[in-house]
C-alpha positions in Angstrom: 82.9 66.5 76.2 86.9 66.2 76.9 88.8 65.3 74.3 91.8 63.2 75.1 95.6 62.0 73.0 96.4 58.7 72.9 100.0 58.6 72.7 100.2 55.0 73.1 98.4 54.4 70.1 96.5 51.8 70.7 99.0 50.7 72.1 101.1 50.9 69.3 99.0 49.5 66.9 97.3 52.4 65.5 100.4 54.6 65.1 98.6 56.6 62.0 96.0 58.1 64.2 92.4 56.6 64.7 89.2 57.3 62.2 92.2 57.9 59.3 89.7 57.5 56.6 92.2 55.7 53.9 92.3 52.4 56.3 88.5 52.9 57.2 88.0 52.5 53.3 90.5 49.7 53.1 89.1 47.8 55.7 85.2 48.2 54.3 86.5 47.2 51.1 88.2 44.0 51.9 85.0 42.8 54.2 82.8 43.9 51.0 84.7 40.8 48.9 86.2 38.7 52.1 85.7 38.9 55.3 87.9 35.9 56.8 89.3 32.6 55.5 91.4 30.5 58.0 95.4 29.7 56.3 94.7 26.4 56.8 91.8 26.2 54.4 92.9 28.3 52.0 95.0 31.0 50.1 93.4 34.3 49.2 94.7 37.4 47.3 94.8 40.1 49.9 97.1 37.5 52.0 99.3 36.9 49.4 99.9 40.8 48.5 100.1 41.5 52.0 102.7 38.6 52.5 104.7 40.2 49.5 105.4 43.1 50.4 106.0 42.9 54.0 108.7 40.2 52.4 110.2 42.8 49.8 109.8 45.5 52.8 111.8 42.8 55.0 114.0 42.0 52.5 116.9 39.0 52.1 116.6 36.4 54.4 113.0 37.3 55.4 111.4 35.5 52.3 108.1 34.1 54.3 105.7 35.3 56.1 103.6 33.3 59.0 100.3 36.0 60.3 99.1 35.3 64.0 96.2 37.5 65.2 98.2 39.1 67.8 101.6 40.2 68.9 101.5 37.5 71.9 100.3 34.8 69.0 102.6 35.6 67.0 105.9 35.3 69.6 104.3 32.0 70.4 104.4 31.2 66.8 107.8 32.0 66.2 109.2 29.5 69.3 106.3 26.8 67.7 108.0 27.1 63.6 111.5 26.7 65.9 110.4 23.7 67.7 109.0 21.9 64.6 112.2 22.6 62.8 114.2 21.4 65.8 112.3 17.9 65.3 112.2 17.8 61.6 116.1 18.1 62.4 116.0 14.6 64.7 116.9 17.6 67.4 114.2 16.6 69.6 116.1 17.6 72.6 116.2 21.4 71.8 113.5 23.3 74.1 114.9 25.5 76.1 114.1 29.4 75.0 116.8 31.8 76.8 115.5 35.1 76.8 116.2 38.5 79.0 115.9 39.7 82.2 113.5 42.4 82.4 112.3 41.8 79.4 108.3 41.3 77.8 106.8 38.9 75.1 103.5 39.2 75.2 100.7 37.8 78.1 99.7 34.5 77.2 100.9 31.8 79.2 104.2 31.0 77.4 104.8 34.5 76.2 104.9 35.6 80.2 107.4 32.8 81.2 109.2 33.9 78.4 109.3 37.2 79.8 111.3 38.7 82.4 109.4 39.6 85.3 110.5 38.7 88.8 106.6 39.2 89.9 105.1 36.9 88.0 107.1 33.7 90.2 103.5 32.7 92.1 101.2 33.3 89.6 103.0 31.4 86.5 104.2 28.5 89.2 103.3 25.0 88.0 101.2 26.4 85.4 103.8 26.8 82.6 108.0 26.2 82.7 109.8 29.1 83.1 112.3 29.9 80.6 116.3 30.7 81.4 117.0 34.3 81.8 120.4 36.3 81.4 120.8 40.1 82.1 119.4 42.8 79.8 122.2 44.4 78.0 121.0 47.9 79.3 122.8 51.2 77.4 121.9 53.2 81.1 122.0 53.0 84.5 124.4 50.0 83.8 125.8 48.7 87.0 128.9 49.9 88.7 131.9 49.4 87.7 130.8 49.0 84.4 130.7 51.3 81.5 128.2 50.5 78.5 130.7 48.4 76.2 132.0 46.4 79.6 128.4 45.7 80.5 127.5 44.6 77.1 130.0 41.9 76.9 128.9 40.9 80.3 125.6 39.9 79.1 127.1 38.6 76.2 129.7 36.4 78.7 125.8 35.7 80.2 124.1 33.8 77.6 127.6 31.9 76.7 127.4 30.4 80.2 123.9 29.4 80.2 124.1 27.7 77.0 127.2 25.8 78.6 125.3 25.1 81.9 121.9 24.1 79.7 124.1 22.1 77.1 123.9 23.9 73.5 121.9 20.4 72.9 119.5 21.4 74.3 119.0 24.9 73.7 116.4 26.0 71.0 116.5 29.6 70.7 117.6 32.9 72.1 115.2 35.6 71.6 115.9 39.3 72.6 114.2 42.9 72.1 116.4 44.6 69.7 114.6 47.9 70.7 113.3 48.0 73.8 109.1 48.0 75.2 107.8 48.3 78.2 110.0 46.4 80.4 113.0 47.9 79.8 111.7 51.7 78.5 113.0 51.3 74.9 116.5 50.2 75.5 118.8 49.8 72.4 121.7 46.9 73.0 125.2 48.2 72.2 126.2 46.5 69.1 128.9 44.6 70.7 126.6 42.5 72.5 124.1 42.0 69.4 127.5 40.8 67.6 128.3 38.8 69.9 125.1 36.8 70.1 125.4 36.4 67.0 128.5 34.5 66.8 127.1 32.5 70.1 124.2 31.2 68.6 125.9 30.4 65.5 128.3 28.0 67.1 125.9 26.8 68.8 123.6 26.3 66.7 121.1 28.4 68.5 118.6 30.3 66.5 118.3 33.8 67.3 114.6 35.4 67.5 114.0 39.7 67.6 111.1 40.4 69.2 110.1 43.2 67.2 106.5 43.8 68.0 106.9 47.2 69.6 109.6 48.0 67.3 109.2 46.9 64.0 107.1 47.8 60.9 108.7 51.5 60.4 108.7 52.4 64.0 112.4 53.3 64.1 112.7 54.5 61.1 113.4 51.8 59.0 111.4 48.7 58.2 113.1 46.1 61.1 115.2 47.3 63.8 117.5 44.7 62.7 117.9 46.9 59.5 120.1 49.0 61.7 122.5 45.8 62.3 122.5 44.2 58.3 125.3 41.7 59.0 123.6 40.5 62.8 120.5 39.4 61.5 118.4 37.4 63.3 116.9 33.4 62.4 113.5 35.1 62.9 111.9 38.5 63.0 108.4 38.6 65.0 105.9 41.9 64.1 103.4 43.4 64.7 
């Protein structure tokens, strides 16, 4: 008889409220006319609108659109459309997938070794390779001796050296929470580090990946975090 809020919203995937009666109405419509056809058998109308306008909501730079069923699927997906470009490229070399530490992306096998967790060492050991980690550009509680601008070009310096001590060769991707989740309770970068990453993966031909599946679709106010940042934008933008 106790009624209860669930402010995590799901978490985070039912951030209108739960029983909203448009969606219910949406949902029995679709599965009235279509319940499920797989995107390798076929195209289908509600795929394509939906596909549009996340696109036109997305906007330049953004122009298609790959659905996974999760957020975990869909990170995997992201490093997988890499990888296949990498060899389509005659770059068969580029594997590595730098990403934060603390940091979260999702609890499948290669989403968790792409996360930063020092507490994951024994149970992800000789299952899966674990990816190269640089500091998390935190905004607070930065280190001392540093203030938030120093420590951001300290993390920046970071991912500079690991690409040197990797070989950009052999470096596919550099993928980073542009807003925060769980591990790291919603930390912004400073935009001196996201600039800078930028320009690192650019000369070295690194493709940058946002991790936006606690942040994106609306949730800070515009459409994609990387809104907020129109001239850093990122290779790849991953949703939920």
């Amino acid at each position: 008889g106790h009624g209860y809020m669930d402010m995590s919203s799901g978490p985070v995937t039912a951030n209108i409220g739960h029983g909203d009666k448009d969606v219910a109405r949406a949902m029995a419509e679709q599965a009235g006319r279509l319940a499920f056809v797989s995107a390798r058998q076929g195209r289908h109308q509600a795929n394509m609108d939906l596909a549009k306008r996340i696109a036109e909501l997305a906007g330049p730079g953004f122009e298609r659109v790959l659905f996974a069923s999760g957020g975990s699927e869909a990170v995997e997906f992201a490093i997988k459309l890499l990888r296949q470009r990498a060899l389509a490229s005659e770059q068969p070399e580029r594997r590595h997938v730098i990403t934060c530490m603390p940091s979260y992306h999702g609890g499948t096998f290669s989403a968790l070794a792409w996360s930063g967790d020092n507490t994951l060492g024994n149970f992800l050991d000789g299952m899966v390779v674990d990816s190269p980690k640089v500091p998390a550009p935190f905004t607070y509680r930065v280190p001392e001796n540093h203030t938030v601008e120093s420590y951001a070009q300290h993390c920046a310096d970071a991912l500079r050296s690991k690409i040197n001590e990797l070989g950009a060769e052999n470096v596919l991707a550099f993928m980073i929470e542009p807003v925060g989740g769980v591990a790291t309770g919603a930390n912004v970068p400073h935009e001196l580090f996201l600039r800078e990453v930028r320009k690192i993966c650019d000369e070295n031909g690194v493709y940058l990946v946002f991790d936006e599946v606690m942040s994106g679709s609306g949730r800070t106010g515009k459409f994609l975090s990387a809104h907020y940042w129109p001239d850093i934008r990122p290779d790849v933008a991953v949703l939920a």
